[in-house]
Each structure stands twice: as C-alpha cells, then as structure tokens.
N, C-alpha and C positions, 0 to 999 in steps of 0.2 A: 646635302653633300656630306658623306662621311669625313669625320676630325682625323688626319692621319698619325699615325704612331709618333713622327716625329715632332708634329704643333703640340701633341699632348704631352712629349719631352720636356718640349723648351716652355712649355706654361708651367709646368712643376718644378723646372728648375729657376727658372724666376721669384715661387713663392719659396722655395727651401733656400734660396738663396738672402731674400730681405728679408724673410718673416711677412708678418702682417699685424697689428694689433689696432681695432678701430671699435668707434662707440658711436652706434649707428644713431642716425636723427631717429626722432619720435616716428614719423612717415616709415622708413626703414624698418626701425624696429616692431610696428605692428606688423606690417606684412612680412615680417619673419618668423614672427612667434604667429600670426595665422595659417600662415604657411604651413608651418611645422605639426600647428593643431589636424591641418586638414587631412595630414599623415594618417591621424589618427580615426579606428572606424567612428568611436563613441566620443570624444575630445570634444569632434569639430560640429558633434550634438546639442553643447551644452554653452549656456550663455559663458562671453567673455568679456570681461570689462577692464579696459585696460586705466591705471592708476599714474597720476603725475606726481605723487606721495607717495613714501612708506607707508604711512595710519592715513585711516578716511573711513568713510562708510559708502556703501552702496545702497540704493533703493530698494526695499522689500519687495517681495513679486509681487505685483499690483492686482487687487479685487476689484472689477467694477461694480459700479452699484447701479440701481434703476434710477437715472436722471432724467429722463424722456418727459414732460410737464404739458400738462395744454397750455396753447398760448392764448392771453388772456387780451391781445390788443392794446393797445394803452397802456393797462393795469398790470403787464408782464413786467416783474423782477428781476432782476439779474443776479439773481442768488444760486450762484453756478457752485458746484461742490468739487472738491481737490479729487480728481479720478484715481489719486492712491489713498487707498484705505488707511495703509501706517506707515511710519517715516524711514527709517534704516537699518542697515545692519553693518556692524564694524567691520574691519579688514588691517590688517597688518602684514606689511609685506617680508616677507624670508628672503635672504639672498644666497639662492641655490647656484650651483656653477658644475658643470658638465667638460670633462678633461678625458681629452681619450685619444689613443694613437691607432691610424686608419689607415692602414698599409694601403702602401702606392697600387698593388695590381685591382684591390676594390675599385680606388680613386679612378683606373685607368677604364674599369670595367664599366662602371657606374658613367662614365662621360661620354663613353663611346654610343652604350648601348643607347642615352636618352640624348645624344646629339649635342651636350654641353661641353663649357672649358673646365678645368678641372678646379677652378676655384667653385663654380656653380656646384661641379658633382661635391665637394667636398661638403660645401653648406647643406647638399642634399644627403646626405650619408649623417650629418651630426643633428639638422632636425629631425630625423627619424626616430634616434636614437634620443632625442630629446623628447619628442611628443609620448614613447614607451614608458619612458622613468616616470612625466609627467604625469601619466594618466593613473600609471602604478600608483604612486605618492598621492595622486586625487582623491581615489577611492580609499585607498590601505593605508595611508598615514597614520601613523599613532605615536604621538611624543611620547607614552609612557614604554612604548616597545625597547624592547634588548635592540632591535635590528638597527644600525648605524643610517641605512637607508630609510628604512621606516620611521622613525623619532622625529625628522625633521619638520613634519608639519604634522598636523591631525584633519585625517582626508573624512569625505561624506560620510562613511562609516561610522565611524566613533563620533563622528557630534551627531549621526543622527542617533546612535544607539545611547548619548548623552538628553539629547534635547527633542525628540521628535515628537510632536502632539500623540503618536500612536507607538506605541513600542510593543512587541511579545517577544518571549524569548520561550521557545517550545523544548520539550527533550528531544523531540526529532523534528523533523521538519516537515510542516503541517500538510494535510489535502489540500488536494483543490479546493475541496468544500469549505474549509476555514478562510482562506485565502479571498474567495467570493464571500464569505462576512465580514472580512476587514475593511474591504471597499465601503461598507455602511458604516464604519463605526466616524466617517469625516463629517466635519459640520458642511451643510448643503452648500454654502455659499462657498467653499474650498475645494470641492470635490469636480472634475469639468473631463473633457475628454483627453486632454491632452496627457492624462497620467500616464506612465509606464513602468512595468513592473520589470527592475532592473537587479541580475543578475550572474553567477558567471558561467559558465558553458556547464561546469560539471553539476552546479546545481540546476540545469534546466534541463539535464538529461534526468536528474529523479525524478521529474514530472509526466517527460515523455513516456518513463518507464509505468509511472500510475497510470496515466491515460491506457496503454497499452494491455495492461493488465486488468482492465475493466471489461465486463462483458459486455457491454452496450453504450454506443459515443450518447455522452449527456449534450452535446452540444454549447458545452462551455469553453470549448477550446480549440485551438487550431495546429496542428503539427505539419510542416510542410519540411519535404529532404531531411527527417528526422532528428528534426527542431522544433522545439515548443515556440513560434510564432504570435502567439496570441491568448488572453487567458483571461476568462470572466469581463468579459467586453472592452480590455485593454489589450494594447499591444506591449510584447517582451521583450528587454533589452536587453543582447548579451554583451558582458565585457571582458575582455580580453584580459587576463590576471589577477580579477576580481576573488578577494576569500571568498572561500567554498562557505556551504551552507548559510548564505547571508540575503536576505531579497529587500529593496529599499524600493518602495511604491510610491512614485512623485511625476513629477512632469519633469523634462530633461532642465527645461529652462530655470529650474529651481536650485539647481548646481550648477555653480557659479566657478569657473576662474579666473583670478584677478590676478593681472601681471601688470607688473612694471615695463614704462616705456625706455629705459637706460639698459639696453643689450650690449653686449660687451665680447667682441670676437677676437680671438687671440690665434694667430700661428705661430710655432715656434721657428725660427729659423734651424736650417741643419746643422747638425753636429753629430760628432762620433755616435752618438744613441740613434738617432735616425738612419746613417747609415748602415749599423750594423740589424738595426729590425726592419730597413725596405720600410718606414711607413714617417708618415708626419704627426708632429704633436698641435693639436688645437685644443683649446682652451674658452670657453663660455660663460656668462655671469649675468642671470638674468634675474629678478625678483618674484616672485610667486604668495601667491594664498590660495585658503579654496572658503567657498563661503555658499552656505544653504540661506536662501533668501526668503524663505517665509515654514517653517517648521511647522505650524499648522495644515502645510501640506505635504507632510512626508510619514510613512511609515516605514518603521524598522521591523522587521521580523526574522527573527535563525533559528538555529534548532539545538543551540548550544544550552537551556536552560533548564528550568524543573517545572516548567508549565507545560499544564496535559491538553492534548490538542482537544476539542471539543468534536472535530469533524473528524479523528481520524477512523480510517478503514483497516480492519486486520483480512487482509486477502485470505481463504482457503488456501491448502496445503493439498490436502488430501481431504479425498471421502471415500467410504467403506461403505459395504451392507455385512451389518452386525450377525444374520444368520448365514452367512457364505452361501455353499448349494444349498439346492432346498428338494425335495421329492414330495410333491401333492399328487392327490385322486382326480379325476375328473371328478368338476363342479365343486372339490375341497377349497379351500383359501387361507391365506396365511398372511400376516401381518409385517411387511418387510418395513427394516428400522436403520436409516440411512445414520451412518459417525463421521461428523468431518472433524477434521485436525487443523487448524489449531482452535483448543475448544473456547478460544475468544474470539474466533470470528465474525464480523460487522455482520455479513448477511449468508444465512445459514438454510437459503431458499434450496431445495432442491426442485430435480425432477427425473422422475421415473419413466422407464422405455423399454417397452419388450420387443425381443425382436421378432417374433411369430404371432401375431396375434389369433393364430388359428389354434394352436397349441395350447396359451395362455393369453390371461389377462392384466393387465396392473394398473392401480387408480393414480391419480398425481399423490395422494397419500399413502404409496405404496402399499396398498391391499391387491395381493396375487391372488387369481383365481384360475383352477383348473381350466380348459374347456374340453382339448382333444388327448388323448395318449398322445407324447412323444417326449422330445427336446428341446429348450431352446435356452433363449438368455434375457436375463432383465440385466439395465445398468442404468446407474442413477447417478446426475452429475449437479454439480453446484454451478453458482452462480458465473462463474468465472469461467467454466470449462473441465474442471479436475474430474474428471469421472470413475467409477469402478465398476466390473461386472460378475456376477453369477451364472452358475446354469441352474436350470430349471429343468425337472424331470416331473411329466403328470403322467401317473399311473391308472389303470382303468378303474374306474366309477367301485365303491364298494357295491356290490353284489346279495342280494336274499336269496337265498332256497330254500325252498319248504321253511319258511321263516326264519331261518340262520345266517346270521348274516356274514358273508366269505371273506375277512380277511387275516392278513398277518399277524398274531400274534405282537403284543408291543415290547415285550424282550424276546431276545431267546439269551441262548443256556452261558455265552458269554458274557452277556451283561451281568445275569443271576450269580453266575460263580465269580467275576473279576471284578466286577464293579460294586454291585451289591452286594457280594460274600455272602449270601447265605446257606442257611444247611445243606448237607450234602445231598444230590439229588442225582439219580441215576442218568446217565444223559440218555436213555432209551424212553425214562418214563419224562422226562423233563418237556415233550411235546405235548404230550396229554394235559400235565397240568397247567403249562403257560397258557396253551387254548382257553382250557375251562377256568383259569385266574382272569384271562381278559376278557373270558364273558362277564365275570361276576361287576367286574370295572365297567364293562358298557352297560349293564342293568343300572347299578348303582347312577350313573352319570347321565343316563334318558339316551344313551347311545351318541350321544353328540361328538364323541369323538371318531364314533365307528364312522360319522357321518360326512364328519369334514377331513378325517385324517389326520393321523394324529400330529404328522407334520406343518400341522395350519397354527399350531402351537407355538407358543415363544421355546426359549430352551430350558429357563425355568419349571416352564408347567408339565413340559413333557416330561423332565426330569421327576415331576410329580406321580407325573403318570406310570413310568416305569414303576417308581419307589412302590406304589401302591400295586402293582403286578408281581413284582416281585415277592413282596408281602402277601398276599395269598399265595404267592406257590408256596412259599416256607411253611405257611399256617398249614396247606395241605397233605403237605412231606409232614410236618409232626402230625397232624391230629387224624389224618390219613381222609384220602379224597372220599369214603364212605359218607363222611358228613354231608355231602350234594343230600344223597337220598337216603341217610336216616332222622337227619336234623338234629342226631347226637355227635360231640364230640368225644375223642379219646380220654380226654383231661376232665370232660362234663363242667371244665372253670365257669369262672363270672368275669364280663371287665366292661368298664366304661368306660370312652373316649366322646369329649367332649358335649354335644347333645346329643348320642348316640349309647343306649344302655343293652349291652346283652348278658343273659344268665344262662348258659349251660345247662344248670338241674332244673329249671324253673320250668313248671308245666305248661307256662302260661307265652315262653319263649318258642317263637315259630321255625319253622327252620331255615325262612331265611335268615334271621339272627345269627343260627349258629353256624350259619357257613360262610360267614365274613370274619377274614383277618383283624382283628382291632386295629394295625396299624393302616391297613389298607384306608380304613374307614379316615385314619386320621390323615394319610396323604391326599386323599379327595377331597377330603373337608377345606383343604389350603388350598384347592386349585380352584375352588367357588362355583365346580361342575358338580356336584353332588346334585341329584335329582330330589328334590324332599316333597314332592306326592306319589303314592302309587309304591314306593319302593318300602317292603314291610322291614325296617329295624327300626327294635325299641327305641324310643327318643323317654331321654330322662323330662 
C-alpha cells in the first residue's frame, strides 16, 4: 500500500521536532555498517572484520598447507598443524564522522518510491553516502596527501605501493604482455585463482583500447559491452573512483575493512537553518581502518615511474611504399620497399597485394613483376591494418629488330639540360644522341637494364643510370658523335677512371675505348652493372 503524503508529513515532523541522537547496540550497528557496505558495488567484495577495540590485530590471509597423512592405525599421531601459516596484522581504528543535510523532498522521494517511513529512507540516503566516502578513503587514502578528505587514513593504495611483495612503477602503463609476466613473478604457494586485477574504469578502457588495436585476439582476454572483463586467466575489478593509472593484483578478500562496533546516529532537531534549507541535519560517528592482510599476495603496478616496460608494443602509424607509382615492361621487376612510421615500431611485418594479378605480380617481399600491358595497384599494409597504395603501370615487353633492341631512351632533353646541366645541345640533335648514349649504357651493362626496365631499379641506381647517359651525350656534343665510327676523338686525350684506362693517341686503344664518356664509365661502375667480359675497354 502506498505511504500517503500526509503519514510521510507527520513522520518528519516528529523527527524535526525531538531530534534523534542514539548509539546503536553491537547487533544494530553491524547490520548498519553491512548494510551500507552492500550499497556499495566493490565494498560489499571485500572482507570485513568488525573490531570491539580501537588497536588489535586481525588474522593474516590464511595459506593452507598439505596436511592430508596416511593413517597409520594405532601408530597415528595427533600432530595436527595450525591451518594458518602466520599470525596478524595490526589495525587501528580512525574515528571518521559523516554530517550532511538531506533535503526533505529526496527524504520524501526516497520513502515513497522504496515503500519506507522516512526515518528508514533517511538511514538509506546517509549509508549511501557513507559506503561512497568509504570505499573512496579505502582505496585513495593517503595521510601524507594535501587533500583534508584524503590524509585521514592510508587506503590499499599506498601501503600497497609501500609494502607489496611485488611493486613496478612503469613510465606508462604496461601491455598486456607485462601484466601476464607479473602473475609469475608470486611464490607458488601465494598465487591461487581467486586473484583479481583491480582497477578504475579509466584505466581498463587503456586496455580495451590495446586489445582493440591489435590485429589478431591472442586470446588472453575477454571484453564484454566494452569492458575489459577478464585478463591473463583472471578476472577485473572495476572501482568506482579509484586513481587512474594504478592496477593492484590480489584476491578481494586480502583487503580488509575493519570497523568499529560503536555507531553513533545523530538528528538534529529543527531550527531556523532547517527551515529555511527545507532539509534535516544528521550526524554519524563510526570508527574505521583498512588493512591488506597478507602482502605477499599483492602486487602494485602504475605507469607513473621511470621503469621501461619490457613488453611494450609501439603500434604502427602509418606505412608507405618508398618508390610511389612505378612504370615496369612486361616480365620487368622491381624491388618495392615498404616505410612505416613510427620508426620504433614492435612489429614491422608487412604484406603486399596486388590488385590485378593478370596485369602484375608481387611476392610477400615485395618483388613486382610485369606480366600483361595495362594498370593496376599494389598496397601493402602492416600488422595492425594501416595500409598504403600505388599504381602500377606495365608497359609492353622490350622488343629486338634486326637486333636492336626498341626502347626509350633513359633521359631525354629535360633531364640533360635541368637536371644534369650539361653542354649545350641542339634539341633537334639531342634524339640522336640520347638513343646512341643509351646504346653505349646497354652494351656496357650486358643490356640488363634494356631487359628488366630501367624502372625495376631503386631511385638511387636509376639516378645512376641517367648520370651515366647523360655523360656520353655531353662527351658526344664535345668530341662529336664521329667517334662511333672513327675510334678518334676531337681532343685525341688520355683518362683513367678507376679500373678502366683509355688513351686517345694510343694505337693500341680500340675504338671502343674511345667512344666511352670517362664519366659515364664512372657512373656504371657504382651501379655494380657494368658488364666486365666481352666489353672491349682498357682495364689498367
């Protein structure tokens, strides 16, 4: 049966009118302070041990050991062993107190909607608000804090980042992969299922995010409604206001709170402040601690320190292919050389994908090979997804006739005159002699560029290529293209470039000697295509 407006009246003017101020029995006051705990999601997780003292100790988390014996009949001993491995751990209790004014229309709101008198809704509105501080102060406590709130005790935090058999303090906050090695660093007999890796909401969304960001689930972990749920065969606890960046790996029941059984409930009677805020004043006084009961089972770990994670992973950013487009022959090939960013990336796996393969070819080690004339695209992506793409253009097959073999020229007259600057050349005769420059290049070189094209080339060697075409047209513009077919030069010079000697007057110098550029001879020499059987210049 709903409470009507006017019972919930005359209940409140009752209490505003006497007050209330009572110090509930031992009975009372646990199931107040349980009560209040079970408010809470993570509180009403964790052991609580209630205190008939300020100072005492509580029992260490207990290890059992193998007591299991044959029995010997008769001869059986009774040499039974204490099923706790070690004896206690201290506690001293704080006297925290919780004062707050709780305007009449919550009170009213609050009684209605859960069917109570407005004394009940009142006690239920101030546990609430007690189980929030408590759990805050559990976790976050820190005597040495500025914060008024924070100083008053020193929560699981700080004694565990004080006292925990395992501690790291990372520069950031570690992988998964680290995380799944901390779990081994416990002694065997401490290590059980019950652990949980306890955390606050924002540090479990950094996880969600690495999970996410991986290219393939390792199957270490579980994300369910975009929550990290689960992680390296434990389960994760979130807490509600828990410092960021902090993860404490323990069993629940190793965090302890210890309260006093002397609860202390205070109303204020009404007066002018009451009535002019519409609410009631109450008042609370209960005793507290928090206590980690076996430190050999906890570890601390956060990302606030100058320790380098061991397991971390630098995600790819970006990948490139370092030759952009590319233009090969059919049956040419060209060497494609994937750059990802950031150049410390963990895993620097690629893979290559053409998308024609009638067109072209391409190996997982990116080697492109012509097959058909046309167009297409290769794109090659990293491990995580980041990909980039090219076009691919294959041009038809180099071609012989009558033993010449048909293709383009490897400058023309822009490169010669803007890039290379060299001597001035007519651009009418400037066809004539790039042809007959990049014959002299394909002789020199066994044709292997005629063969695969000269774009199968890094950019380096092609640049080579050019350098070295260019240089005999120059040589031909001065000493004039007669030298093909007299095997004299203009200048009749000498020069040598590296193992390569020619003498101009010398009778004994062929003509192919003297129809090679010197520089030419030296740009070839660097591209490690120089043919050295079969092709007549002097070698010193």
């Amino acid at each position: 049966m709903p409470i009507s407006n006017e019972l919930l009246l005359k209940q409140m003017s009752a209490i505003q009118k006497a007050g209330n101020n009572v110090t509930l029995r031992d009975d009372n006051a646990r199931a107040f302070i349980l009560d209040a705990i079970a408010s809470s999601a993570t509180l009403q997780k964790l052991y609580t041990y209630f205190a008939n003292s300020g100072v005492g100790t509580i029992d260490k988390l207990g290890i059992k050991k193998r007591t299991l014996k044959t029995h010997q009949g008769i001869n059986t001993k009774p040499d039974g062993t204490d099923l706790v491995e070690e004896d206690s751990v201290a506690f001293k209790l704080v006297s925290l107190y919780l004062d707050t004014w709780i305007e009449n229309s919550n009170t009213f709101y609050t009684a209605r909607t859960r069917g109570q008198d407005v004394r009940q809704a009142l006690l239920s509105l101030m546990q609430a608000q007690y189980a929030a501080d408590l759990q805050d102060l559990a976790f976050n406590g820190d005597e040495s804090s500025s914060d008024p709130f924070l100083k008053q005790n020193d929560g699981y935090i700080k004694m565990a980042k004080n006292d925990a058999a395992i501690k790291h303090s990372y520069k950031k906050m570690p992988v998964i992969q680290t995380l799944t090695k901390i779990t081994g660093e416990f002694e065997d007999k401490y290590i059980k299922g019950t652990f949980k890796w306890v955390m606050s909401r924002a540090t479990n969304l950094v996880y969600v995010a690495e999970i996410q960001n991986r290219s393939t689930n390792l199957g270490d972990s579980t994300i369910v409604g975009g929550v990290l749920t689960h992680l390296a065969g434990y389960d994760v606890e979130i807490v509600d206001g828990m410092e960021n960046n902090v993860i404490l790996f323990t069993p629940l029941e190793n965090l302890t709170v210890v309260a006093g059984l002397n609860v202390t409930l205070t109303t204020a009677a009404a007066d002018s402040a009451a009535v002019a805020k519409q609410a009631t004043y109450h008042f609370m006084l209960n005793d507290n601690d928090f206590v980690i009961r076996e430190n050999k089972m906890i570890a601390y770990i956060d990302g606030k320190g100058t320790e380098e994670d061991p397991g971390v992973i630098v995600i790819p950013d970006s990948i490139s292919i370092v030759e952009g487009d590319v233009t090969i022959a059919v049956e040419g090939t060209k060497q494609l050389t994937a750059a990802i960013l950031p150049d410390d990336a963990s895993n620097k796996s690629t893979a290559f994908k053409i998308a024609d393969k009638a067109i072209a070819t391409v190996s997982a080690s990116g080697m492109l090979k012509g097959v058909a004339e046309g167009t297409t695209s290769v794109t090659v992506s990293t491990s995580n997804g980041k990909s980039s793409s090219i076009k691919v253009t294959v041009t038809p097959k180099q071609k012989l006739k009558e033993g010449v073999i048909m293709r383009d020229p490897y400058i023309d007259f822009d490169y010669y005159d803007k890039e290379y600057e060299g001597e001035s050349v007519k651009d009418s005769d400037f066809s004539k002699l790039s042809k007959r420059a990049s014959d002299v290049v394909d002789q020199l070189t066994g044709y292997k560029i005629a063969k695969s094209g000269l774009d199968s080339y890094d950019q380096f060697i092609q640049g080579l290529i050019k350098q070295a075409t260019a240089a005999q047209v120059e040589y031909y513009q001065l000493e004039g293209i007669e030298t093909d077919s007299t095997g004299q030069t203009e200048s009749n010079g000498s020069f040598s470039i590296g193992k390569f000697s020619v003498s101009g007057g010398s009778t004994s110098t062929s003509r192919q000697s003297a129809r090679v550029a010197p520089n030419a001879i030296a740009y070839l020499e660097a591209t490690g295509l120089i043919k050295r059987n079969g092709v007549r210049i002097g070698a010193i």
